[in-house]
N, C-alpha and C positions, 0 to 999 in steps of 0.2 A: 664415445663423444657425448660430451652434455650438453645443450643447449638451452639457452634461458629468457626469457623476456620479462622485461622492467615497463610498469605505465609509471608514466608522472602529467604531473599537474603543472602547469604552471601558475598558475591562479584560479583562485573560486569561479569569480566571474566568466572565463573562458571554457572552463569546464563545464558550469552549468550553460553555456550558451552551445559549444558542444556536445553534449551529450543529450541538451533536451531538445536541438533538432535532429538527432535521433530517434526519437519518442513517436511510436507507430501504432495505433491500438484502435479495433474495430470500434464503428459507432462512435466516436467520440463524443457528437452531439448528445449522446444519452446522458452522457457525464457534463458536457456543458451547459447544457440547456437548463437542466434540473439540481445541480450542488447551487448550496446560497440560497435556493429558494424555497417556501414554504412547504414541504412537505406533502401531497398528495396518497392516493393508491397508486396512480398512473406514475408517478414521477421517483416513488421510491421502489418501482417493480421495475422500471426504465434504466436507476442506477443501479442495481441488482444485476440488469441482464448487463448492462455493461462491464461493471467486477469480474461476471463471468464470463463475458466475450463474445458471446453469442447475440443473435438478433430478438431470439424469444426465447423466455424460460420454460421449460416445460410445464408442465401442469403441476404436477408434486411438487416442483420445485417452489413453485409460485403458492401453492397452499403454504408451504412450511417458511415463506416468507410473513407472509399474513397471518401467520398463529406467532411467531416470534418478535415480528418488527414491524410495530408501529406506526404512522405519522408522528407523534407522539409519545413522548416519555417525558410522564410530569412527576417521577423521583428522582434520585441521580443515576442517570445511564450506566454510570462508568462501575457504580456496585454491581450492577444487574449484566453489566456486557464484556466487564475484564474479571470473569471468575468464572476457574474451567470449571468449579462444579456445576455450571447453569448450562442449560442446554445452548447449540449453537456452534461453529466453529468457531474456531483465535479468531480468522480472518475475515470471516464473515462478521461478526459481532463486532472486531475491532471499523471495519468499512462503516458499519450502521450507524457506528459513535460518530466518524466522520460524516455521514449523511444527515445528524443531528448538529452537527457542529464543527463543519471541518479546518476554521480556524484553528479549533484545538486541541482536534485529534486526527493526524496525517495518517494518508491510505502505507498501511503495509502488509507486507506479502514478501513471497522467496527475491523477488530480484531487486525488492530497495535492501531488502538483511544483507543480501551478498554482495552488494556495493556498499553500504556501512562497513561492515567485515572488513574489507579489501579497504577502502580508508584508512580505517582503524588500525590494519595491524598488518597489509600488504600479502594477508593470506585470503584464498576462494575461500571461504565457508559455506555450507547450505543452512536453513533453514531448520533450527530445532524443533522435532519429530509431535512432540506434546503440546496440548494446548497450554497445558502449566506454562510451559516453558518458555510458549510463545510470548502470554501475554507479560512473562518475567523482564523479556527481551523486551519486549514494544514499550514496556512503562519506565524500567529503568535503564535501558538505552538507546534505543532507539528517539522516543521522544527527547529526551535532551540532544543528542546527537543530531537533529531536525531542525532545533530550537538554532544549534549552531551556525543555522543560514543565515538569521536574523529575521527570517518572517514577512519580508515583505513580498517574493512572487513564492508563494508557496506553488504552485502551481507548478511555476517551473522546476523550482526542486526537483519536486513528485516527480518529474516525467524526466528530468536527467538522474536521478535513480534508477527508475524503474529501466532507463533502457543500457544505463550501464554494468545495471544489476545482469540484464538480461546477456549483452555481449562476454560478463564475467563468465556465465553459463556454459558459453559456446570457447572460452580459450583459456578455460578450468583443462579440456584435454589436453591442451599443448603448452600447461605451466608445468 
């Protein structure tokens, strides 16, 4: 016996009103409070620990935050932060560009790709494994694919991705 299950959409708007009251993630306020605003030590080690989920970063973690990222980048980020030969992860580097400018450069990570994916083409994907690869995906699809909303509640976007990336996750078994 086969068994199969179909999502559909009915519309942009409804989806993204569905899915981004979905949207569940520690600490929220660390990302509220501090995206959009000037830049700090306090406020970009605050979006850091939020990325990562956690309440505090650890100690290493937070030094190697402060040897690689900034308040500040007065060349262009996007040389320095979307190129696997520099040090940094895809996701980490790509978040930073957003914490410099997240008008326009959106958070990505495994569960907004596998909800593009599943858009895109109606198949689960994961996450390609390299950073080459990643930042290959983030520039030339992902970002256009984003741009597709139209831009005005990017927010909500982001977090109707992210948590329908996350439920692809979990009924990736039972497709």
């Amino acid at each position: 016996m086969h068994l199969s299950f179909q999502i559909k959409f009915r519309d942009l708007p409804r989806f993204l009103d569905h899915w981004s009251s979905k949207y569940k993630f520690k600490n929220e306020e660390k990302y509220t409070d501090n995206i959009g605003n000037p830049l700090t030590e306090k406020s970009l080690r605050q979006l850091f620990e939020w990325k990562n989920g956690i309440e505090k970063i650890a100690e290493a973690k937070a030094q190697s935050i402060a040897a690689n990222y900034t308040t500040s980048f007065k060349d262009d980020p996007a040389t320095r932060y979307l190129d696997h030969k520099q040090s940094g992860s895809a996701i980490w580097n790509i978040f930073y560009l957003h914490c410099l400018s997240p008008r326009e450069w959106p958070i990505f990570d495994q569960h907004v790709f596998r909800a593009m994916r599943y858009m895109k083409t109606g198949k689960i994907e994961e996450i390609p494994g390299t950073n080459k690869k990643k930042y290959e995906v983030y520039q030339q699809e992902y970002i256009p694919f984003f741009k597709s909303f139209g831009g005005g509640e990017q927010r909500k976007v982001d977090m109707a991705l992210f948590a329908f990336g996350k439920f692809l996750k979990t009924a990736a078994k039972y497709a």
